[in-house]
Short mmCIF file of the C-alpha atoms (twelve columns), coordinates in Angstrom:
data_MODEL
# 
_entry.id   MODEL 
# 
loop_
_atom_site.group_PDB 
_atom_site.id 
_atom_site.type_symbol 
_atom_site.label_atom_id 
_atom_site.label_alt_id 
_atom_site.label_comp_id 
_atom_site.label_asym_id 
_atom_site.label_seq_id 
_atom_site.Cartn_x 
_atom_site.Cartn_y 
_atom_site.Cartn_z 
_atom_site.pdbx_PDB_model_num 
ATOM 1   C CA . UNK A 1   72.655 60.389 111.791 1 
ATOM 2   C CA . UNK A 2   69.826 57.893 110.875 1 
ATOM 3   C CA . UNK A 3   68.937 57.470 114.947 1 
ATOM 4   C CA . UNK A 4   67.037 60.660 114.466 1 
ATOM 5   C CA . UNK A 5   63.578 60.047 113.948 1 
ATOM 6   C CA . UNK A 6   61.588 60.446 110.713 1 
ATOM 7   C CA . UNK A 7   58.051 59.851 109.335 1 
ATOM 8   C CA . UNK A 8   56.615 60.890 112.941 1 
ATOM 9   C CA . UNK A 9   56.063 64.602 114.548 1 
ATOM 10  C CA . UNK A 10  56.067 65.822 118.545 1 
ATOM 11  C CA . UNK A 11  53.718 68.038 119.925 1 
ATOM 12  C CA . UNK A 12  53.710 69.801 123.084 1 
ATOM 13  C CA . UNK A 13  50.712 71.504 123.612 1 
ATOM 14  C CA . UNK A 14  52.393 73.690 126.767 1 
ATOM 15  C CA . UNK A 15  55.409 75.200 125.207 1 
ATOM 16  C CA . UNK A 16  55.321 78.665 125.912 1 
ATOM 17  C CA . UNK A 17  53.101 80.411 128.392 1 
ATOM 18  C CA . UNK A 18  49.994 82.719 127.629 1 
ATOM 19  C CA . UNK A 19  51.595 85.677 129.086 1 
ATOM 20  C CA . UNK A 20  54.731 85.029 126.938 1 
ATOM 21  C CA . UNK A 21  52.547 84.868 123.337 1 
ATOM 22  C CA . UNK A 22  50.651 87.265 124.625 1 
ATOM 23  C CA . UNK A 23  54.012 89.896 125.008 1 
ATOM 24  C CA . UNK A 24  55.098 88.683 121.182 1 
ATOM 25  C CA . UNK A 25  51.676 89.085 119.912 1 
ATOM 26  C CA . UNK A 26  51.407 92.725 121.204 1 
ATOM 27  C CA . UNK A 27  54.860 93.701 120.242 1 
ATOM 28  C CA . UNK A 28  54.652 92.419 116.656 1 
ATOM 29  C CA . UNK A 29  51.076 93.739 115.804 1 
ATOM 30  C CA . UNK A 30  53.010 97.757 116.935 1 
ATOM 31  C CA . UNK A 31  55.521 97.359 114.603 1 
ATOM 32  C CA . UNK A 32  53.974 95.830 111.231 1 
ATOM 33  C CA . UNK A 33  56.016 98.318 109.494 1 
ATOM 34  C CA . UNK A 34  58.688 95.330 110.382 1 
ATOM 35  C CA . UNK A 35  56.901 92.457 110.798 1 
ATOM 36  C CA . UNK A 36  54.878 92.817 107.374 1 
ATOM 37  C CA . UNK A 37  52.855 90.275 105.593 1 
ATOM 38  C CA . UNK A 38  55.441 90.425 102.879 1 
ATOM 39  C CA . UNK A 39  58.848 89.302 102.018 1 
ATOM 40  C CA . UNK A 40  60.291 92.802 100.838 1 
ATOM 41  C CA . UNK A 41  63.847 93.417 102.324 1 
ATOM 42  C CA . UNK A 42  62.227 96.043 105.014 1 
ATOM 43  C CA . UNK A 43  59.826 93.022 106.399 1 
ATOM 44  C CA . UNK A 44  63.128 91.567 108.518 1 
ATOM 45  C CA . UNK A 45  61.119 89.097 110.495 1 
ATOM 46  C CA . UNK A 46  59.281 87.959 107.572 1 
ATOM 47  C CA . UNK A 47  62.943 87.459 105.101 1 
ATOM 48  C CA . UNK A 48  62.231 83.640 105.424 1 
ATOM 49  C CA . UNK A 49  64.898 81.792 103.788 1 
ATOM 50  C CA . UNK A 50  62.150 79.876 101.225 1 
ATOM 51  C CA . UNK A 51  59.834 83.328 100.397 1 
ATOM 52  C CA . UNK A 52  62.565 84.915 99.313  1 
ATOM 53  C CA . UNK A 53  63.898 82.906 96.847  1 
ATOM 54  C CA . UNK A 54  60.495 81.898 95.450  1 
ATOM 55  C CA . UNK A 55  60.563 85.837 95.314  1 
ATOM 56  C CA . UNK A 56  63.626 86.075 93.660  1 
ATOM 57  C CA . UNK A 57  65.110 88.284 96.507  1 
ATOM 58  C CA . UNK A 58  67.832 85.960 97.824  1 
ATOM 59  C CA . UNK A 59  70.366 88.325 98.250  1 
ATOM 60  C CA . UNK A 60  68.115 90.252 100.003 1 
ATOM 61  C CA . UNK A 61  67.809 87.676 102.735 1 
ATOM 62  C CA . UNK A 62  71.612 87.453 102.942 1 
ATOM 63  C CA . UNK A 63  72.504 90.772 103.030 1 
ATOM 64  C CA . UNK A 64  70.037 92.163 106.063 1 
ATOM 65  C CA . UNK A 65  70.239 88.609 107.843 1 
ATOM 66  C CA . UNK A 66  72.504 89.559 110.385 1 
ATOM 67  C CA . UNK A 67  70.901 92.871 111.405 1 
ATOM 68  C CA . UNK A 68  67.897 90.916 111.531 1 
ATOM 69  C CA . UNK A 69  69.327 88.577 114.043 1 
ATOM 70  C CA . UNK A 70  70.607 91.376 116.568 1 
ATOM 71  C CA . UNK A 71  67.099 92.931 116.267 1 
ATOM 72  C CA . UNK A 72  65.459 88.971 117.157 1 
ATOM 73  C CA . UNK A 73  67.687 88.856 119.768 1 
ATOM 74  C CA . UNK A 74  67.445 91.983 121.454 1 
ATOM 75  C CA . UNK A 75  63.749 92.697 121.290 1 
ATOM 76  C CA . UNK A 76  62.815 88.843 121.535 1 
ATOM 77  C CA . UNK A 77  65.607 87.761 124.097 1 
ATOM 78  C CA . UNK A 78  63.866 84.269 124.812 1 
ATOM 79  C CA . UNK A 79  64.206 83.041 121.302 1 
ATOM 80  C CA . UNK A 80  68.299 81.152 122.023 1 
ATOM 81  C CA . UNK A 81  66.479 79.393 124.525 1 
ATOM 82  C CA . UNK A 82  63.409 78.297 122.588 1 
ATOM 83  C CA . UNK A 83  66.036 76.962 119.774 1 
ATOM 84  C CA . UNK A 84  67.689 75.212 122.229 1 
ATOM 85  C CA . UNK A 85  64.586 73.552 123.516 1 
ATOM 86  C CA . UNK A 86  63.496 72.398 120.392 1 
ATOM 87  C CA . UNK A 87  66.678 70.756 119.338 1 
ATOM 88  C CA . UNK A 88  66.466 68.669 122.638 1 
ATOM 89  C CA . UNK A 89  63.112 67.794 121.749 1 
ATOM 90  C CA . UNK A 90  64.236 66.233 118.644 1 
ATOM 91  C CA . UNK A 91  67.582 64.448 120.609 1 
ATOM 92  C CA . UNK A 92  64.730 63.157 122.746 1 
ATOM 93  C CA . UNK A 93  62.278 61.974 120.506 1 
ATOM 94  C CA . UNK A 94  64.991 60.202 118.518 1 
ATOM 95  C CA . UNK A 95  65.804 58.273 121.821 1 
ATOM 96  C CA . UNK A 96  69.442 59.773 121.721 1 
ATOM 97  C CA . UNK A 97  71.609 61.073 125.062 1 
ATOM 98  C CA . UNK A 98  70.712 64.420 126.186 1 
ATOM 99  C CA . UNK A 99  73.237 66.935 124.548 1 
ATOM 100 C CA . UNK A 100 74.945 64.264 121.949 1 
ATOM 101 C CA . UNK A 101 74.852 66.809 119.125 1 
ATOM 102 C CA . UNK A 102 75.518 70.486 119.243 1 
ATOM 103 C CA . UNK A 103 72.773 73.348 118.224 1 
ATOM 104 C CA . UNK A 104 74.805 75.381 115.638 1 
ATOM 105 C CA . UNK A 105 73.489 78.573 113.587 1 
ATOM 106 C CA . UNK A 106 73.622 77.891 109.668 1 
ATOM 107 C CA . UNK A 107 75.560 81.066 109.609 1 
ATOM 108 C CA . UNK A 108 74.201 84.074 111.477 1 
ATOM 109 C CA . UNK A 109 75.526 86.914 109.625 1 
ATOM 110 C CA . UNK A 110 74.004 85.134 106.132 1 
ATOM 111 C CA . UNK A 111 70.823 83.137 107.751 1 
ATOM 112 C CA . UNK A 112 68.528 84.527 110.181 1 
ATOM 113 C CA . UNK A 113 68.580 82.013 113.472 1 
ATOM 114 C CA . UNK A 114 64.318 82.050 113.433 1 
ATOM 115 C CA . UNK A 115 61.555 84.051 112.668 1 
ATOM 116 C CA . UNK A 116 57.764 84.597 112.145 1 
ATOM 117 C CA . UNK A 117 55.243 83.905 110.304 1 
ATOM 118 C CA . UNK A 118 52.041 86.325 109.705 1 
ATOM 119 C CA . UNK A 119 48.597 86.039 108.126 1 
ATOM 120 C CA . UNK A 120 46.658 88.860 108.261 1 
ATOM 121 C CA . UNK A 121 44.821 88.911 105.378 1 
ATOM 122 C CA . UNK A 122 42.508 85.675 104.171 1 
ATOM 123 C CA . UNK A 123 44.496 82.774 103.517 1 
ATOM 124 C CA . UNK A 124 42.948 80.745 100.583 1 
ATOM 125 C CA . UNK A 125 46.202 78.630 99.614  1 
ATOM 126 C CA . UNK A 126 46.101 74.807 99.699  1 
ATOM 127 C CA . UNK A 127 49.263 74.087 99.496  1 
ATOM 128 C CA . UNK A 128 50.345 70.481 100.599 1 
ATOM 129 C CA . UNK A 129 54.263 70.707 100.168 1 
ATOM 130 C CA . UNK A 130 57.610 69.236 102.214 1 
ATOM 131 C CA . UNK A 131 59.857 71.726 103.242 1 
ATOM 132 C CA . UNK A 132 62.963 71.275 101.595 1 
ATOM 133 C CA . UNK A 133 63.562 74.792 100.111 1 
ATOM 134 C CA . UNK A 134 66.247 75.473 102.992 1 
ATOM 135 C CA . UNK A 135 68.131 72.498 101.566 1 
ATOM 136 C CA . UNK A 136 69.066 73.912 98.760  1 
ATOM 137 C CA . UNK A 137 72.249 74.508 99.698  1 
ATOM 138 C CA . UNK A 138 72.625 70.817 99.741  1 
ATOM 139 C CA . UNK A 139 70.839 70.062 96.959  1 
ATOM 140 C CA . UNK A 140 71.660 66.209 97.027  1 
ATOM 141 C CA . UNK A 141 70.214 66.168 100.492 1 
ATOM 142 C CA . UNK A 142 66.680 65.964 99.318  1 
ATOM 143 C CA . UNK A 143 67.047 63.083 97.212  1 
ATOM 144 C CA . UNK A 144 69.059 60.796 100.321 1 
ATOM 145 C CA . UNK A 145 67.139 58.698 102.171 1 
ATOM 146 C CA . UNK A 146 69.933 59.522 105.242 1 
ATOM 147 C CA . UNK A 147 69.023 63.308 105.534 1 
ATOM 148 C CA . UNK A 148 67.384 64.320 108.568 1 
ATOM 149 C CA . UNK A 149 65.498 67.757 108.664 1 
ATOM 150 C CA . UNK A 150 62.822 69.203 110.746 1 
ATOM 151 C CA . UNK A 151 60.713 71.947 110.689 1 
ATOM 152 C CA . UNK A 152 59.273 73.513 114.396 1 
ATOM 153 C CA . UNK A 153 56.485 75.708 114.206 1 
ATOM 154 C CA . UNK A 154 55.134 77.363 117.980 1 
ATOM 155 C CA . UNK A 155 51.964 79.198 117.616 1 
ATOM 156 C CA . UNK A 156 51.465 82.796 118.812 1 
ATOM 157 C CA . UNK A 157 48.472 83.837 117.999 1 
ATOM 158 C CA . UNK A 158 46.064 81.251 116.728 1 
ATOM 159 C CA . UNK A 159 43.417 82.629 114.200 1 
ATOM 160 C CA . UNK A 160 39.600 82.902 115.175 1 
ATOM 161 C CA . UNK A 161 38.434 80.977 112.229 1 
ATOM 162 C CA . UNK A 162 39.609 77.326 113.506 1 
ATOM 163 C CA . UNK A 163 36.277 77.070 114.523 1 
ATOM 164 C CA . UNK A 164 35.642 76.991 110.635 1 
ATOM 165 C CA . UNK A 165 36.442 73.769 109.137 1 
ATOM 166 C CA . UNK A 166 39.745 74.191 111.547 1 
ATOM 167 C CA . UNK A 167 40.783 77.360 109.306 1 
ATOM 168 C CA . UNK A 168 44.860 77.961 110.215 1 
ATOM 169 C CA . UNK A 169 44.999 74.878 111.627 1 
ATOM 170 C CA . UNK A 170 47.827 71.991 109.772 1 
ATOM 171 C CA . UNK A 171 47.779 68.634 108.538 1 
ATOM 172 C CA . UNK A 172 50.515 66.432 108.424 1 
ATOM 173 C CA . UNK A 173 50.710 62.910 106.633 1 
ATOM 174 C CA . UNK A 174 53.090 60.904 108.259 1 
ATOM 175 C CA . UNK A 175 55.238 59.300 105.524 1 
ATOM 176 C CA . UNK A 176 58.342 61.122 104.183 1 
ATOM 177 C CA . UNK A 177 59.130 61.639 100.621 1 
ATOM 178 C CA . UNK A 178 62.149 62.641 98.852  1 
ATOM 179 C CA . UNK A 179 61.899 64.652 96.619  1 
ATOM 180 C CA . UNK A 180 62.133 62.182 93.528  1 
ATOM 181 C CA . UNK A 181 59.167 60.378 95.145  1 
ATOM 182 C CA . UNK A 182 56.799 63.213 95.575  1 
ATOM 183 C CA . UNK A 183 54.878 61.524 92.134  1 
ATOM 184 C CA . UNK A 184 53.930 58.775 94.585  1 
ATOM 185 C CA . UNK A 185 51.885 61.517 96.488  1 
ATOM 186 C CA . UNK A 186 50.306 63.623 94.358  1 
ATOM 187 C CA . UNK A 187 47.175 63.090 92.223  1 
ATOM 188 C CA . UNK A 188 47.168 63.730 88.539  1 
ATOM 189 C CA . UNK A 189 46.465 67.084 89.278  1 
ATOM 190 C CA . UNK A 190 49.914 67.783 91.251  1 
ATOM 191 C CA . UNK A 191 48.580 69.459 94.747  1 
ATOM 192 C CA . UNK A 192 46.009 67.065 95.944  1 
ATOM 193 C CA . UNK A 193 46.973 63.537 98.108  1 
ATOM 194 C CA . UNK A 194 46.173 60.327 96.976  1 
ATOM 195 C CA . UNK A 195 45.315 59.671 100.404 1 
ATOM 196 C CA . UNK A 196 43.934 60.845 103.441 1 
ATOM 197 C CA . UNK A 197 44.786 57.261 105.524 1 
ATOM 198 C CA . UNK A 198 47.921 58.983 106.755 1 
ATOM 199 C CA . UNK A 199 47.000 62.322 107.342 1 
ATOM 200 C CA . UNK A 200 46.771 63.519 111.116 1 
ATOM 201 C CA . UNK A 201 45.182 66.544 112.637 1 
ATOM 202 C CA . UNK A 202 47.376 68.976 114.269 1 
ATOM 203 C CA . UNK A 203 45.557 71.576 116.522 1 
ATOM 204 C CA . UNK A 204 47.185 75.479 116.742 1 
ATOM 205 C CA . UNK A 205 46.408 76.130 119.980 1 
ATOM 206 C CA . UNK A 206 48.515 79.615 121.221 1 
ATOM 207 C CA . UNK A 207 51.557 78.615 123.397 1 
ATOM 208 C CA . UNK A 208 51.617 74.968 121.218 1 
ATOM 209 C CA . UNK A 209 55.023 73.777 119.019 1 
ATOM 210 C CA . UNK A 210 54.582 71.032 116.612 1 
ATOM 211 C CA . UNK A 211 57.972 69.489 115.509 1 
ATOM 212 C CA . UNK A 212 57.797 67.222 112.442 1 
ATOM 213 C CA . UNK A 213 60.220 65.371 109.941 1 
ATOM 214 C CA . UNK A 214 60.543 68.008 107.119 1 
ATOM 215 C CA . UNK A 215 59.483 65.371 104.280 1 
ATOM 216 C CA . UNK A 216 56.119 64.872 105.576 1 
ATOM 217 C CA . UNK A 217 54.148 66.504 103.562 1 
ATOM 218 C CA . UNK A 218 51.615 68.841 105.359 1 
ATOM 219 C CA . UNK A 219 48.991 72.016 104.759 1 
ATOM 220 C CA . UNK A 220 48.011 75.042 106.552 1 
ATOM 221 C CA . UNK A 221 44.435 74.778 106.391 1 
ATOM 222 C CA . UNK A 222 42.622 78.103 104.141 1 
ATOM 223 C CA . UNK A 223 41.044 80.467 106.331 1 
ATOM 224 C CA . UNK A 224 39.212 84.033 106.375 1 
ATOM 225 C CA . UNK A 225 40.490 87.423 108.276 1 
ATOM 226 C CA . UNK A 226 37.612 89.719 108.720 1 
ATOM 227 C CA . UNK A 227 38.613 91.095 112.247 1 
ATOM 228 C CA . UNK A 228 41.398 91.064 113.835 1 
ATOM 229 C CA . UNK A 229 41.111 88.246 115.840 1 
ATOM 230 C CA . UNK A 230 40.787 86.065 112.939 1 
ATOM 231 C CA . UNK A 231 44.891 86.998 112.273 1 
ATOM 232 C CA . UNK A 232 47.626 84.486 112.627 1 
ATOM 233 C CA . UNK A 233 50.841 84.437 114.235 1 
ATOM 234 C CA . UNK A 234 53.427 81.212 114.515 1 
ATOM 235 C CA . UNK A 235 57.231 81.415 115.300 1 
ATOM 236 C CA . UNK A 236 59.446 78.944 112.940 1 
ATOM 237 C CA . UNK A 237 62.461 77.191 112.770 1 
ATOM 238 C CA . UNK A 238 64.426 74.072 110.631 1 
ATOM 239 C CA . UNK A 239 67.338 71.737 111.746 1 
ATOM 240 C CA . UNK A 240 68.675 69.485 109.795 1 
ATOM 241 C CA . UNK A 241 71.408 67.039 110.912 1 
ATOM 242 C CA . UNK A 242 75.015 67.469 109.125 1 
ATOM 243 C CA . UNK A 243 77.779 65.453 109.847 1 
ATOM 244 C CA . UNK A 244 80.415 68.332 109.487 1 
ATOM 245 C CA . UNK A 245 80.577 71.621 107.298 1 
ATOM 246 C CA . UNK A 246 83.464 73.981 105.895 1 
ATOM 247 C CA . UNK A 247 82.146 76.815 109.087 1 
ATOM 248 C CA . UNK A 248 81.369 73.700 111.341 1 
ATOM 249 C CA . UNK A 249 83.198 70.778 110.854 1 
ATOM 250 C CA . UNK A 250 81.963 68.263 113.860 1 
ATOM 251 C CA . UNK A 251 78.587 66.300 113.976 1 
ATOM 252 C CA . UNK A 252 74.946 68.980 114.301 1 
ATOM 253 C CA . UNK A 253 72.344 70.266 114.307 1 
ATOM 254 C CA . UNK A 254 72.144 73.092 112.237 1 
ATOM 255 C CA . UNK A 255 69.207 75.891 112.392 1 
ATOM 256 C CA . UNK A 256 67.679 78.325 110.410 1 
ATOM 257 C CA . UNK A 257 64.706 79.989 109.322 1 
# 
């Protein structure tokens, strides 16, 4: 649907209460044997569709995703809602009528509906990159101008160190590029922008979602964990707008993480 917006980003600074990242933050840091800072098939939370096949473990992911979905569900029973949100936020921003497209799960016995991301240990990636990994099962997708994605990101637990040069914080530079047209972006070197002129500041404040077209190309700013306080907690997210599948054949937004 090319009404929904691209090359532009929401934020809403107010998302979810203190009290409520507070809860999360509390209940994930007591059960780290689950919500580990890798992607091995235990880590359920962490089984993000993108980490595990850039770790090879693909059919990991597929086979657990649906226990990991009752156990997001059940101990995290806000999180249908939060979707829900966020794909209105997105119907919104794109100027559309409230409830014209459905929120539909990729597939929630292969695809886990959300999840979260942890730092706990110091984070020295720079890593400016689009997120199209979870496209891959449309691989022509990321070469059509006409595919809309998005990636949501709400922050849990923001890390101490964004007094440091912003450390945790992200960057976003807002103009979209396929995945054929990535050469345009990228130096000689292959990881550093041409440019800055685009690139906007996003804050991480706890309780804060950032929504932004999945093309942009955007970094998670390198930061260090020396105390606790200094780890990082965000929940994610992705849509991306299909006219009709084989398992949902109507116009949607489907979501994943």
């Amino acid at each position: 649907m090319k009404k929904l917006f691209t090359e532009d980003y929401l934020v809403d600074k107010n998302f979810l209460s203190a009290e409520l990242c507070q809860r999360w933050e509390k209940k994930i840091f007591s059960r780290l044997d689950i919500f580990g800072p890798d992607v091995n098939p235990e880590y359920g939370q962490m089984a993000a569709y993108y980490g595990m096949i850039e770790s090879g473990l693909n059919e990991s992911y597929y086979r657990y995703a649906e226990k990991h979905n009752h156990y997001l569900q059940t101990e995290f029973p806000e999180v249908n809602e939060i979707i829900t949100d966020i794909g209105a936020k997105i119907i919104q921003k794109s100027g559309l009528k409230a409830g014209s497209l459905p929120m539909v799960p990729r597939d929630k016995k292969y695809f886990l509906i959300a999840g979260f991301n942890l730092q706990l240990k110091t984070w020295t990636l720079y890593n400016i990159h689009t997120d199209t990994e979870g496209l891959l099962q449309y691989p022509e997708s990321i070469f059509n101008p006409d595919t809309r994605a998005y990636s949501a990101v709400v922050s849990i637990k923001r890390t101490a160190q964004y007094v440091q040069d912003r450390g945790g914080d992200l960057d976003i530079w807002t103009k979209r590029y396929l995945a054929d047209e990535l050469d345009g972006f990228y130096k000689a070197d292959g990881y550093r922008a041409k440019s800055k002129k685009l690139r906007k500041k996003v804050p991480y404040e706890a309780g804060s979602l950032v929504v932004f077209d999945s093309f942009m190309p955007h970094v998670v700013l390198p930061f260090k964990v020396n105390k606790k306080a200094d780890r990082r907690i965000s929940f994610v997210v992705h849509f991306n707008y299909r006219k009709h599948t084989e398992r949902n054949p109507f116009p949607h937004l489907e979501y994943w993480y």
